[in-house]
Backbone bond lengths (Angstrom), bond angles and torsions (degrees), N, CA, C in turn:
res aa  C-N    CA-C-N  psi(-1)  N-CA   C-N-CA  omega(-1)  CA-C   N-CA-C  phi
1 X - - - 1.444 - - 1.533 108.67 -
2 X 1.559 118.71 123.42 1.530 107.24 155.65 1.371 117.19 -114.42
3 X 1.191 120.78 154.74 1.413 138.85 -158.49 1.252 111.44 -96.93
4 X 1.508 112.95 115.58 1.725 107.02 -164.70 1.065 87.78 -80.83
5 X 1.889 117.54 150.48 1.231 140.49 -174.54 1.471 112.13 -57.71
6 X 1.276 111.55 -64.72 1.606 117.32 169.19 1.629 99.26 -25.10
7 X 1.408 101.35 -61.67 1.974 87.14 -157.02 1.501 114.30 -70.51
8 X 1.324 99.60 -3.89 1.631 101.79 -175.96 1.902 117.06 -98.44
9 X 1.461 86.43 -10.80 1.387 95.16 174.03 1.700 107.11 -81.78
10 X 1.677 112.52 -31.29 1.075 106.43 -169.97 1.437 113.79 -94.38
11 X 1.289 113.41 -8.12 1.454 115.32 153.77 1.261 129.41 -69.07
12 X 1.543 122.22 -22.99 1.448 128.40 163.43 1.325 111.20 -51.11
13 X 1.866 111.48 -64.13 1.324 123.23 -179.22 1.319 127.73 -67.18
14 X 1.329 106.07 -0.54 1.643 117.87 152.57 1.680 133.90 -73.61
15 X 1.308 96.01 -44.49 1.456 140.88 -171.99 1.696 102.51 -64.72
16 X 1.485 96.81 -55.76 1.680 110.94 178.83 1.464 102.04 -71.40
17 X 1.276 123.90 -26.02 1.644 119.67 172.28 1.307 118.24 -47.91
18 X 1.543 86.64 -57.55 1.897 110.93 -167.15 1.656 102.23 -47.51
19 X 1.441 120.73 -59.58 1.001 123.74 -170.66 1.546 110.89 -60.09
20 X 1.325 120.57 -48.36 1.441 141.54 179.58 2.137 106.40 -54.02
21 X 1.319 81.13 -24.63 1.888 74.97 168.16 1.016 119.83 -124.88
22 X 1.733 114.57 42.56 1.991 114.41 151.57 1.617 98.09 73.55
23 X 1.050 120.07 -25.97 1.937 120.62 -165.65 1.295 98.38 -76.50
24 X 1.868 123.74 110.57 1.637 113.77 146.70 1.209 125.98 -43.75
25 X 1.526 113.30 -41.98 1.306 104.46 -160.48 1.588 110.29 -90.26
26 X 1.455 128.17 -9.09 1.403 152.53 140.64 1.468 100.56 -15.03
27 X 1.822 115.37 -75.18 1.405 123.19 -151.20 1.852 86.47 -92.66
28 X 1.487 132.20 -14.36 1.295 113.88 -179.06 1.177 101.88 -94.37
29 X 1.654 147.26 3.54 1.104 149.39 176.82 1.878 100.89 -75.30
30 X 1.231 132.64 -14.78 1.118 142.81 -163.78 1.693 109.22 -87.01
31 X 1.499 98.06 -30.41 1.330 108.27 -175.95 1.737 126.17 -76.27
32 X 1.489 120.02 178.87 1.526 96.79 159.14 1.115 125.32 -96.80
33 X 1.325 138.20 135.45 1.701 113.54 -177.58 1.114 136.20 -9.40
34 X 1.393 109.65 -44.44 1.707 114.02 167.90 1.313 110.39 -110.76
35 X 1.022 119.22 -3.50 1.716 114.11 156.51 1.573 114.87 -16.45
36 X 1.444 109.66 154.31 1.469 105.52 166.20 1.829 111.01 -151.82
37 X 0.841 116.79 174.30 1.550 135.54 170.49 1.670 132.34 -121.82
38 X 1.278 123.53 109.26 0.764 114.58 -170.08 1.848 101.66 -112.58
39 X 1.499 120.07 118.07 1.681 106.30 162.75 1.216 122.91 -101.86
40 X 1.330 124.83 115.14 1.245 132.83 144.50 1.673 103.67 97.62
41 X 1.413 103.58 63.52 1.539 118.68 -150.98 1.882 113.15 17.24
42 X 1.330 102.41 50.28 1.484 103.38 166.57 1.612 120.66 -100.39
43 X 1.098 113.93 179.57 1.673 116.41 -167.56 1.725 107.40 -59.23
44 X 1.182 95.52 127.42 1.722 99.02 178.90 1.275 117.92 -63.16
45 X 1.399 112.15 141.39 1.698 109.11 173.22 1.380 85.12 -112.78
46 X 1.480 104.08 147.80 1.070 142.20 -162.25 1.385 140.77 -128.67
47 X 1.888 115.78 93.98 1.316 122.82 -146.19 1.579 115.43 82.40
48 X 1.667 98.34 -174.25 1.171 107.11 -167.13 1.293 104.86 -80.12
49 X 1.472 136.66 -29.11 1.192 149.32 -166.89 2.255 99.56 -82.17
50 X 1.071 97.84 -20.81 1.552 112.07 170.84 1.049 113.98 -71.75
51 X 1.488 116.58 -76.84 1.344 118.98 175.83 1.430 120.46 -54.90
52 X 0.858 123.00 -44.11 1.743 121.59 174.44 1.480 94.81 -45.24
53 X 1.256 114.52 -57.59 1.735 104.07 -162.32 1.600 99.79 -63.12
54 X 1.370 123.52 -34.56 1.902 104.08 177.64 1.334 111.95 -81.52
55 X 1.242 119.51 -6.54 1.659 109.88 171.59 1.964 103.82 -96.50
56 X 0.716 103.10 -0.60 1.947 105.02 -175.14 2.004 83.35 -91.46
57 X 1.327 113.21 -46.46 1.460 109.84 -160.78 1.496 94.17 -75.00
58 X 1.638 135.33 -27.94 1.872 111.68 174.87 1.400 76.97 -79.40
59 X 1.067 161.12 -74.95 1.555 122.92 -123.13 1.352 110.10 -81.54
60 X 1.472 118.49 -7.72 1.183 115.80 174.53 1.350 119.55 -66.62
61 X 1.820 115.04 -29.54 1.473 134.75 -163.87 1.663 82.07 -90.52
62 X 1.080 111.64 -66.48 1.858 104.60 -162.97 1.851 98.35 -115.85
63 X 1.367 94.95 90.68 1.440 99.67 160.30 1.449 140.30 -48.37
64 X 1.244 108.30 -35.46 1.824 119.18 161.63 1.594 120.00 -102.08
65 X 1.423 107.55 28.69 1.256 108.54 158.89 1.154 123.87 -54.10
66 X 1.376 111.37 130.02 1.836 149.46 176.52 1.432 107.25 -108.48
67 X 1.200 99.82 116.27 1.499 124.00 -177.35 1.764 100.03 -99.36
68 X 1.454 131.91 125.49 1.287 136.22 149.54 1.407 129.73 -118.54
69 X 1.463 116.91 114.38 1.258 107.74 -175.64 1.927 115.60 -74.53
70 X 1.360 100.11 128.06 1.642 99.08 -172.71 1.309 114.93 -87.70
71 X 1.502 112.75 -19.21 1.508 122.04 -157.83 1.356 111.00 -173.32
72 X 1.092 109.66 162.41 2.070 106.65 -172.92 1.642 84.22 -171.56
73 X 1.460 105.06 139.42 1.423 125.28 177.57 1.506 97.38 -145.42
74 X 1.352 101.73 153.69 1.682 106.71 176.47 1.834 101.32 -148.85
75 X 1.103 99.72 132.97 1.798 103.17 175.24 1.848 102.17 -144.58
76 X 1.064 104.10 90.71 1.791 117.61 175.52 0.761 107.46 96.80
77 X 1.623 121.43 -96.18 1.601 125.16 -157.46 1.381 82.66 -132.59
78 X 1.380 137.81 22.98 1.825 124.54 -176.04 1.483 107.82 -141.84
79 X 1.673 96.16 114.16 1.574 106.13 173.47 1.287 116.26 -78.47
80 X 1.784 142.70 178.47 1.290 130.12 138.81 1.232 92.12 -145.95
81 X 1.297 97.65 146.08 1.371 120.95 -152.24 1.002 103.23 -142.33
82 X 2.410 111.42 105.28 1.230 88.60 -161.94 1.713 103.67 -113.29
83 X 1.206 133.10 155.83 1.308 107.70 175.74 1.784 102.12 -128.82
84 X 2.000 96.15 -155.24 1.571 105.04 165.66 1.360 84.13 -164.41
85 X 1.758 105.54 144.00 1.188 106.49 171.79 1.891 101.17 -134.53
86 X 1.337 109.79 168.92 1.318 114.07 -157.75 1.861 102.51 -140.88
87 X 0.943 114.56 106.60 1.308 108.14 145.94 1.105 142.35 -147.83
88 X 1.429 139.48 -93.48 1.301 141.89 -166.20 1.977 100.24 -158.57
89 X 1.252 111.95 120.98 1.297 108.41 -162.21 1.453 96.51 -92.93
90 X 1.427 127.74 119.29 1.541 147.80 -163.42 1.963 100.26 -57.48
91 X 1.316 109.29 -44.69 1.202 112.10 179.41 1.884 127.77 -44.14
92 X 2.142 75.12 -74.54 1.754 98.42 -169.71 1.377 95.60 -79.41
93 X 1.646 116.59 -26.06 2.031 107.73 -143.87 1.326 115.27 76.51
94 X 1.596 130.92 15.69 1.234 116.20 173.84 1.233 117.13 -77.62
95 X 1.515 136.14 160.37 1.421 112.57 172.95 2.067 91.43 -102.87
96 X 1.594 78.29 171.09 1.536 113.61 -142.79 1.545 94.41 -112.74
97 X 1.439 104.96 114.10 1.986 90.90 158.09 1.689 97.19 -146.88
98 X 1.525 98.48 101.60 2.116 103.35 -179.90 1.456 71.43 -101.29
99 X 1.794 93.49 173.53 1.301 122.24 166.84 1.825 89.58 -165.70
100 X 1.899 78.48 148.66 1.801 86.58 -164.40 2.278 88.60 -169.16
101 X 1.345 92.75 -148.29 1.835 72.82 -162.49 2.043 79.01 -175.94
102 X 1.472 116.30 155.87 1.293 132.25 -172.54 1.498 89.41 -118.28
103 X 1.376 110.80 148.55 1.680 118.27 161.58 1.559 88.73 -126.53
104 X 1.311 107.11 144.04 2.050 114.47 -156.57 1.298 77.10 -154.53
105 X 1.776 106.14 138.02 1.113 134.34 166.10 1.642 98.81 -104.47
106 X 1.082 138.63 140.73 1.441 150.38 -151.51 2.089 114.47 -138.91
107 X 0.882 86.43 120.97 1.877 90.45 -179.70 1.400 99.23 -85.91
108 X 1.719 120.45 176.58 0.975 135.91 -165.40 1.971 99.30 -61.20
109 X 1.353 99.23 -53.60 1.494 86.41 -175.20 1.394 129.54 -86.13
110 X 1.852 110.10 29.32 1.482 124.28 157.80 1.839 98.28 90.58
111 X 1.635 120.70 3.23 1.456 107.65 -175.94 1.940 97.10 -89.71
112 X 1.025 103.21 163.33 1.536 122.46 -170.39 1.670 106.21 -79.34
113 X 1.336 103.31 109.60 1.632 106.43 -173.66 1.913 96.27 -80.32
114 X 1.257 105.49 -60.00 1.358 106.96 -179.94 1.534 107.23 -127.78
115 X 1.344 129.68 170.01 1.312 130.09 -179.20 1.771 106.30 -157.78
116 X 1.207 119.39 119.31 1.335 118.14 169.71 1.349 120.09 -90.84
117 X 0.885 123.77 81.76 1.926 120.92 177.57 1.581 108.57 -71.50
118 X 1.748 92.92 144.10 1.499 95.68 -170.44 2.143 91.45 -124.71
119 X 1.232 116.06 161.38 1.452 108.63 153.13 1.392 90.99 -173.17
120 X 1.757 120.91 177.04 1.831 135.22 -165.65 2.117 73.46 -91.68
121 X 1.276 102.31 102.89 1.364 112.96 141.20 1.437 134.95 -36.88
122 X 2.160 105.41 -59.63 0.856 128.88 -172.40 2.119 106.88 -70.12
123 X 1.293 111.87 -36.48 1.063 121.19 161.16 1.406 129.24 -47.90
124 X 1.438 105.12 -57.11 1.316 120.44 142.85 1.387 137.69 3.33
125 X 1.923 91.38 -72.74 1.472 101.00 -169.21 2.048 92.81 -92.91
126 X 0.961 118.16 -22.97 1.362 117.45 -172.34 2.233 96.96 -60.13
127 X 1.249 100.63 -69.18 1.602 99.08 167.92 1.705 125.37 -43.23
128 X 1.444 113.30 -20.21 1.585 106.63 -170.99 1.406 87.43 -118.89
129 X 1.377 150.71 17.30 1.208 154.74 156.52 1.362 112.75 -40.47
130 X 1.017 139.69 107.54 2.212 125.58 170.05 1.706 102.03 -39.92
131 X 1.140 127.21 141.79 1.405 140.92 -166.70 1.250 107.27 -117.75
């Protein structure tokens, strides 16, 4: 299967919605039922009921998280999808700007079978550090 560009662009700008409206189950509606996510070779969440729980846990960390898509590539059945999002870290109050990018394996009807998310962890913790 290759993924006409149009639809993959408009799956980005969907994708960036989901996140852009606070809803777990918004950005886990994207997935396949058993879809999963894995970030930063960490423990997979698993399904839709998975992913909701790792997208409930960033908005839990950065409540006014802003999702921007920077870039979107597609070659067959594999998007990457890269973004940066910015907010306000719920803990310290620091504000927040990671940038990092998904590699998504994609089924016929464009939902996310698997997805590897990557971002600087270590960056991460340097920005949500108490100051």
């Amino acid at each position: 299967m290759t993924i006409d560009p149009e639809r993959a662009s408009a799956l980005a700008e969907a994708y960036t919605a989901a996140w852009n409206s606070g809803s777990p189950d918004a950005v886990a509606s994207f997935f396949a039922p058993d879809g999963q996510i894995v970030i930063n070779r960490g423990k997979p969440w698993i399904g839709r009921e998975g992913v909701a729980a790792m997208a409930a846990g960033f908005f839990a960390d950065v409540p006014d998280l802003t999702l921007a898509c920077d870039e979107m590539r597609c070659a067959g059945d594999h998007l990457v999808y890269v973004w940066t999002f910015t907010g306000t870290h719920a803990g310290t109050k620091n504000p927040l700007r990671v940038a990092g990018w998904e590699e998504w394996d994609l089924d016929p009807d464009l939902q996310i079978v698997a997805s590897r998310g990557w971002f600087d962890a270590a960056d991460y913790e340097r920005q949500t550090t108490a100051r």
